[in-house]
C-alpha positions in Angstrom: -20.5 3.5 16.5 -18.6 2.6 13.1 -20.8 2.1 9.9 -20.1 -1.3 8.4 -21.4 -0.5 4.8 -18.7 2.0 3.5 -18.4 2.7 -0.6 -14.6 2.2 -0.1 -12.2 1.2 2.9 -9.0 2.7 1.9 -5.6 1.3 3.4 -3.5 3.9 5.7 0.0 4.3 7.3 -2.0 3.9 10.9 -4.7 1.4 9.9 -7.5 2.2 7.8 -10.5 4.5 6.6 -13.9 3.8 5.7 -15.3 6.2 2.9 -18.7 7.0 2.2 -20.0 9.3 -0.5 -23.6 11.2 -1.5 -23.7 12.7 -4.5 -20.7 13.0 -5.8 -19.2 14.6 -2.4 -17.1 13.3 0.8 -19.8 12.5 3.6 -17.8 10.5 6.4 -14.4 9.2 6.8 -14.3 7.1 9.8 -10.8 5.1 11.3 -11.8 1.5 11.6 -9.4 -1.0 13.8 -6.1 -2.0 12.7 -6.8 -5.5 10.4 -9.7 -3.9 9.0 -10.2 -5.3 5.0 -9.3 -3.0 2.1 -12.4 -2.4 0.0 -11.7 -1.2 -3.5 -13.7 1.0 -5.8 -13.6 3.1 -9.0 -15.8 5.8 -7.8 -13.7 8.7 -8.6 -13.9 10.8 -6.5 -12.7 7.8 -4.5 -9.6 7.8 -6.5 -9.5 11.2 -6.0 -9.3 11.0 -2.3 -7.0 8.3 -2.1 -4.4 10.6 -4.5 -4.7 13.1 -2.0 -4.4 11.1 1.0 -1.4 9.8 -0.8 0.2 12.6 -1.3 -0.5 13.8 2.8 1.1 10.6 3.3 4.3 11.8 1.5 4.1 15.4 2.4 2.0 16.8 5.1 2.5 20.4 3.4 -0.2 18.7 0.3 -3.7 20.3 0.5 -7.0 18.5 0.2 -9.1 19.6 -2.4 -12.0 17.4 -2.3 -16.4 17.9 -3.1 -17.2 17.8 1.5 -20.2 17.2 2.4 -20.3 17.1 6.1 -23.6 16.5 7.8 -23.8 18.8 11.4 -25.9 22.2 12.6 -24.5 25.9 11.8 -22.2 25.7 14.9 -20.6 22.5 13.7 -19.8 23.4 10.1 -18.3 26.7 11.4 -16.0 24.7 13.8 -15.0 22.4 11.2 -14.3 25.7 8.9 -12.2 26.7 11.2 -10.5 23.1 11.4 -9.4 23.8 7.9 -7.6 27.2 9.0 -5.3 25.4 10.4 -2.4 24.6 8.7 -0.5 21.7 8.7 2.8 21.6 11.1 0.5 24.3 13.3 -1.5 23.6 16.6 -4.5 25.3 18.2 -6.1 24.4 21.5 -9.8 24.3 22.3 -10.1 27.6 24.1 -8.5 29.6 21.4 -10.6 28.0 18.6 -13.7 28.7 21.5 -12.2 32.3 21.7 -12.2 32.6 18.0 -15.7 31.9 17.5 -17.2 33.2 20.5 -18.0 29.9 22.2 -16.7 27.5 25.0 -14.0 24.9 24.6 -16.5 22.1 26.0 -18.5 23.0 22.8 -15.8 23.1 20.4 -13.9 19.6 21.5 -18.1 18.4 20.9 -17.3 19.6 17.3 -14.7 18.2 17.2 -15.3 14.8 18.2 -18.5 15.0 15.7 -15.9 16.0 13.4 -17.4 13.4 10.3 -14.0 14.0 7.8 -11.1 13.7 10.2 -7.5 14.5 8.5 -9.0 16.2 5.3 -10.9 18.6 8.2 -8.0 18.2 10.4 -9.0 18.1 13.9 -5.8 16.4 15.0 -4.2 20.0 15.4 -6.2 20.6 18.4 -4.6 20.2 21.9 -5.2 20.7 25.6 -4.3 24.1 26.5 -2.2 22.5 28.8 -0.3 20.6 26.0 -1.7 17.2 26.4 -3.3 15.7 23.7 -7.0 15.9 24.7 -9.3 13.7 23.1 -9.8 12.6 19.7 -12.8 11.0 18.1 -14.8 11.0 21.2 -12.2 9.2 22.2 -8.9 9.6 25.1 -7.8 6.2 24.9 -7.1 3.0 22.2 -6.2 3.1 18.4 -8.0 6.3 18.2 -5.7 8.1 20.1 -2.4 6.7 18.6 -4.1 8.1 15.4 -3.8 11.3 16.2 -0.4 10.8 17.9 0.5 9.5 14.4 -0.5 12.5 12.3 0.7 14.8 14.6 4.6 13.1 14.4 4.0 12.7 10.6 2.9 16.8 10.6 6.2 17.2 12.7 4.1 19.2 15.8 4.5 15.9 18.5 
């Protein structure tokens, strides 16, 4: 379920994000409902984000180079490692990321949905080894989905 008390709620090409911070690092991006209500701040590492995101938005090619702090067990943080392997414009599926670190693809699409910094640990470029999307966000359906239909057409891999 979507927090509702986020340090900043930054405005996207798709919709929006919610930010939070802890000590000075990235905790959780989240994508909140089309409609959802900028909310500004002059945190910066805030401003730092929305730079970067920024210049994704412009150029998919653009790196993030943020302070993460992503909150998950061992298994988690080396899935979302691997996440940022990936680079933009390329695609993995589950099983090969599974392959890679010696786990099963039910496991790492768990990962991935936990995933708590979506686009700057870009779990978008996972896919169904069949080619279909698969889920994103815990999610196969809604805005959530379009999302990631969205970053893959802006990373030119739809």
């Amino acid at each position: 379920m979507p927090q509702t008390d986020y340090d900043a709620i930054l405005p996207t090409p798709f919709g929006a994000l919610g930010v939070c911070i802890a000590a000075g690092r990235l905790r959780r991006l989240e994508f909140l409902p089309p409609g959802s209500a900028a909310k500004d701040s002059d945190d910066p590492l805030i401003q730092r984000l929305a730079d970067q995101l920024a210049a994704y938005f412009a150029d998919p090619g653009q790196p993030f180079d943020l302070p993460l702090d992503p909150v998950g067990s061992d298994f988690r943080r080396r899935v979302w490692q691997a996440l940022r392997d990936i680079p933009a414009g390329r695609l993995s599926t589950y099983g090969e990321l599974a392959r890679r670190l010696g786990s099963s693809p039910r496991a790492v699409g768990q990962a991935l949905g936990d995933n708590p910094l979506p686009i700057v640990i870009p779990c978008h470029r996972v896919v169904a080894a069949n080619g279909g999307l698969g889920g994103f966000n815990h999610s196969d359906t809604g805005y959530s989905i379009g999302i990631k239909r969205w970053l893959l057409a802006h990373e030119s891999v739809a």
